[in-house]
Structure formats: C-alpha cells, structure tokens
N, C-alpha and C positions, 0 to 999 in steps of 0.2 A: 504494500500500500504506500502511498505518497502523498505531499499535501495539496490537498485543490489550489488550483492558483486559474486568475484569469487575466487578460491582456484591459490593458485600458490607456488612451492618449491623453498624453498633458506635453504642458509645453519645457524643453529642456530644463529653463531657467523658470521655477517657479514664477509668478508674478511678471513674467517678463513677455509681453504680448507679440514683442516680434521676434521672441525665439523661437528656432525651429520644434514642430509638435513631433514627438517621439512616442512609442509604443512601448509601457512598459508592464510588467508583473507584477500582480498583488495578489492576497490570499481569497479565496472564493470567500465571502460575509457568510455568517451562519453554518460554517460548518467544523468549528473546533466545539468540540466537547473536552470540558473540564472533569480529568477526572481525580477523584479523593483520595485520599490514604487507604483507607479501606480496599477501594477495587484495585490499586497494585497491591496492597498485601493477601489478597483471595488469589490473584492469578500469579504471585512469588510462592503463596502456598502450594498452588497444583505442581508448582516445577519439581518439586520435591520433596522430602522428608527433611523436616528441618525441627531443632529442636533448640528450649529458649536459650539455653548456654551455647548452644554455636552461633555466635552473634557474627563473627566473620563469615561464615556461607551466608547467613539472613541477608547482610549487606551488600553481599556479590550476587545475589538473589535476585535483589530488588534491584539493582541495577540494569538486569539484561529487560524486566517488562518498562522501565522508567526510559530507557534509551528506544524502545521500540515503541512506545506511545508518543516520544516527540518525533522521533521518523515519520510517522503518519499525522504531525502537526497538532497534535492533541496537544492540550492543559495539562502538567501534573499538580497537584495542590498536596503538600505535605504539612496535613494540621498542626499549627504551632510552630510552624518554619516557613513556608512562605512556595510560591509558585515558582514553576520552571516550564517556560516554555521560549520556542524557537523563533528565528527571525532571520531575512534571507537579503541578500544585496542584491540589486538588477541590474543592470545596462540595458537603458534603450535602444529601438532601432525605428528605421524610418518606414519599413513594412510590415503592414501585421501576421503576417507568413515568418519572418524571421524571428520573431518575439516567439522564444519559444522556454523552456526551461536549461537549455543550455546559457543563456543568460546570465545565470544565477550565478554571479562570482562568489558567494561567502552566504555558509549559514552559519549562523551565532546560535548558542543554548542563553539562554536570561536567565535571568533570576531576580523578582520581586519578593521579596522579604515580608513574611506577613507580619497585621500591625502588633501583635501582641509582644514583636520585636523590636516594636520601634521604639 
C-alpha cells in the first residue's frame, strides 16, 4: 500500500501572479486515519509471543507495524507521547503527465509531541 496523493496547479512562486503555474503533489484530503496505541499494540501482539519482561522484542515489535502504518500514510498516536506521522517534498513540473510520484524528493517521519508534554 502507499499514500494517496493527487496533482494540483499553483503558481511556482506563491503569491507571485506572473510566475510560471507548475503541477505539483499533495496528499489525497480524507484519507489518513489516525491510529491509537491500542491498534498497534493488538497487531504487535498477533506478530508474536511476547511476554511483559521482554520489553526489548515489545519495542522491536512495535516498530515493524508503526513503520508500516506511516508507509501507507496513516496517523500513529502514542497516548501520553504524542503523534508520528509523514510528510513528503515535491518538484513541480509544467505537465500534468509528468507530475507523477517520482517527484517526490524526500519523505520526513514528524513528530508532534502530545500536550500532556508540553
């Protein structure tokens, strides 16, 4: 799976009306789901037998479904610690044929700190 993304024209130079209009990538609206604490730890439990003193497998656990929810552009929400979710760089182009996902120079993992941290 992968994240939706769709084409839309702005001009290079924000605000600048006689720059030239380029074709660039954003995420499709409405289609990231946030998921909680809870649904990675039901699908870190199915991966296998884990028990509460092996806290290092727990954390190499939770890693492989937390890396495979932001590949597919989803929310993670870790109650008491704050969200992780992904964000992607684009280069325009001047056809909309060419705008494609190889564009995509750089994706970033975030991290918004929830506020019980702040």
């Amino acid at each position: 799976m992968s994240i939706p993304v769709m084409r839309y024209k702005r001009n290079k130079t924000m605000g600048d009306e006689t720059s030239p209009e380029l074709f660039y990538l954003k995420r499709v609206p409405g289609h990231t789901r946030k998921l909680r604490t809870k649904d990675i730890a039901e699908e870190t439990e199915a991966l296998g037998g884990m028990s509460a003193e092996d806290v290092d497998h727990i954390m190499k656990a939770f890693v492989r479904p937390l890396r495979k929810a932001l590949v597919k552009g989803d929310k993670v929400k870790i109650d008491g610690l704050g969200t992780f979710y992904t964000t992607f760089n684009c280069e325009g182009t001047e056809d909309e044929k060419d705008c494609t996902v190889r564009n995509i120079k750089r994706i970033n993992v975030r991290f918004a700190v929830d506020n019980t941290l702040r």
